[in-house]
N, C-alpha and C positions, 0 to 999 in steps of 0.2 A: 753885504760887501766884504767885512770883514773873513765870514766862513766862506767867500768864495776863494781868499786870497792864503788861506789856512790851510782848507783841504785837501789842494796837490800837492801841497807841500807834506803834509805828513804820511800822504799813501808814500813817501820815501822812506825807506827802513833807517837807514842811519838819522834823517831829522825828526822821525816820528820816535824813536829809542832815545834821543841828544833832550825831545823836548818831555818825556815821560821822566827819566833819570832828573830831569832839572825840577822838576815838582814833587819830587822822593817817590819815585817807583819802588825804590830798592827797601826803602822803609814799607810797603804798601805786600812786599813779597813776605818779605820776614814776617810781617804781621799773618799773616795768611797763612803761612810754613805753619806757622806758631798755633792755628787754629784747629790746622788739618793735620798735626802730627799726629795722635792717636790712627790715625786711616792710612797714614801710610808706615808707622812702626810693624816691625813682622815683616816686612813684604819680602814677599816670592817671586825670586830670578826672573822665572815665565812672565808673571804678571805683568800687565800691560795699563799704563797710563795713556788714554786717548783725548787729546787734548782738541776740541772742536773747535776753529775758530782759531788759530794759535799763533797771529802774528807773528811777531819775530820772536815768539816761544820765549821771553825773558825770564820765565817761571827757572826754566833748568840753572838758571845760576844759583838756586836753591834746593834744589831735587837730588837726593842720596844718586850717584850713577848705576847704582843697582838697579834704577827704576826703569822699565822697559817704555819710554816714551814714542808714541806716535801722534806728530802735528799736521795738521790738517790745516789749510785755510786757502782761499781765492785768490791773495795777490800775489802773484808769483817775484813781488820785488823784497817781499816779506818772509817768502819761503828761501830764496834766494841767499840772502841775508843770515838766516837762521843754519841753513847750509854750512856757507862761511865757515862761520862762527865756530860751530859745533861739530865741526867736520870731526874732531878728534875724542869726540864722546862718545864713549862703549853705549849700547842699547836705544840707538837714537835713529827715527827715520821721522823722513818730511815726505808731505805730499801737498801739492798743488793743486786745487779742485775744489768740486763744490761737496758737502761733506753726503747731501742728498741723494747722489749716486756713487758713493763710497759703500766696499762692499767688505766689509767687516768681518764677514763668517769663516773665516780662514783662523781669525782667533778670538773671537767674541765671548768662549768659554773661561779665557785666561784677562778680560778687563775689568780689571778689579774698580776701576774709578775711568768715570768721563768727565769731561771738564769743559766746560765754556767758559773762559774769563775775562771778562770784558766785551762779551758776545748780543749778550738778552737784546743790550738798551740800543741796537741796531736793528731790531728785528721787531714786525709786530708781532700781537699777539698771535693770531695763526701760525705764524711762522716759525714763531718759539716755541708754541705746545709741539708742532711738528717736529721741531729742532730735539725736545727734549723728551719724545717719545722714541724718536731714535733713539736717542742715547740709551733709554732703558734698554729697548728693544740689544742694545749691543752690549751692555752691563752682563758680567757674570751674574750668578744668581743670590749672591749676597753683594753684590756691585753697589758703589754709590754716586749720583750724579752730583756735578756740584758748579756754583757757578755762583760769580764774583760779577757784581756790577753797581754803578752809579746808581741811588738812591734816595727821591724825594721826599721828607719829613713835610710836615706842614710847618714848622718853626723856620725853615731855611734862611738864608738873609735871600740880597740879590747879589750879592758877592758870590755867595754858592750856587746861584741859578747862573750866572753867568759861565762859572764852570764846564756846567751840566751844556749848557746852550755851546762852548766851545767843542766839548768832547765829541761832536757830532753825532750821539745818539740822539733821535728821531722819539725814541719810546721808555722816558727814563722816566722808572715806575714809582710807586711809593710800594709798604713791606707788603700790603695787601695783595696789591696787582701781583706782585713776582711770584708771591705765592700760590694767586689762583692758577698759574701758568704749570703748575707741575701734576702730573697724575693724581697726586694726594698731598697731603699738608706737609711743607718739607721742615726742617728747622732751618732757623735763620738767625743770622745777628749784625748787627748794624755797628759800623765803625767810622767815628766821624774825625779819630786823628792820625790816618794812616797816612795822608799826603801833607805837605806843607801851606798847599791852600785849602781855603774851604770846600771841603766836598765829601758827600758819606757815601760808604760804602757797605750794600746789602752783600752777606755771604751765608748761600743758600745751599742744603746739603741734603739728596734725598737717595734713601737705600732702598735698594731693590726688595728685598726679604719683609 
């Protein structure tokens, strides 16, 4: 009852962003900036951050604008949204779709990083191996995939499974699961104070080379 009365509400961009920010999103970015600086110091103009999945793309309130971003995602009220917002950001395009018939090969040589964040733990497994053999497939050839999501410990309380049960992913893994999901063994690291409530987060990073 509760997740039926939840869910249309937050496919709305400005209430799904009002209720992310109120459980420290913003804290959840910086963490993560903070993770993945080494991979994106250096970066080259061309290069391209492909961002699968990209909601209302909150990530770029942390992204150097050097960074050549393209988001991707199905809800056009999400895309919409992100538009808006970032209308005035150098190196920045949205697309609306599904990312499955997204055809990439116009610059696939120049994507240095793909990114699913907060993507996986909506997807089953088939769906993810698929999701994330794409993304190799569209990675430059030292490219690294990477991808941020909700993640079950056997210690959790039910304070934190509550969470997980609101966040409306369907397939929210523990470290093993997310990891049998990628071509080969990615690294990973688990971070369980990045939001103000209880909840960890698996961040998973696998290069192409």
């Amino acid at each position: 009852m509760l997740q039926q009365l939840i869910y249309p509400l937050v496919r709305r961009a400005k209430i799904y962003n009002y209720i992310q920010q109120s459980v420290g999103s913003d804290r959840v970015w910086k963490g993560f900036i903070k993770e993945v600086a080494q991979l994106i110091d250096n970066w080259n103009d061309d290069e391209i951050w492909l961002d699968l999945g990209s909601g209302t793309s909150e990530v770029l309130e942390h992204l150097p604008t050097n960074i050549r971003y393209y988001g991707i995602d199905n809800n056009p009220k999400y895309i919409q949204f992100a538009k808006e917002k970032y209308h005035n950001r150098p190196n920045t395009t949205f697309h609306c779709g599904n990312w499955n018939e997204f055809d990439s090969t116009s610059f696939t040589a120049k994507t240095r990083i793909v990114s699913a964040l907060g993507l996986l733990h909506h997807l089953s497994d088939e769906d993810a191996q698929r999701l994330l053999l794409l993304g190799k497939r569209w990675l430059a050839p030292t490219g690294t995939l990477i991808t941020l999501d909700g993640c079950r410990e056997i210690n959790r309380s039910r304070l934190e499974e509550f969470f997980y049960w609101i966040d409306r992913g369907q397939f929210i893994r523990n470290p093993d699961s997310l990891c049998a999901l990628f071509p080969s063994q990615p690294t990973i690291s688990i971070h369980g104070d990045w939001l103000r409530v209880p909840y960890r987060y698996a961040l998973c990073r696998w290069t192409k080379s």
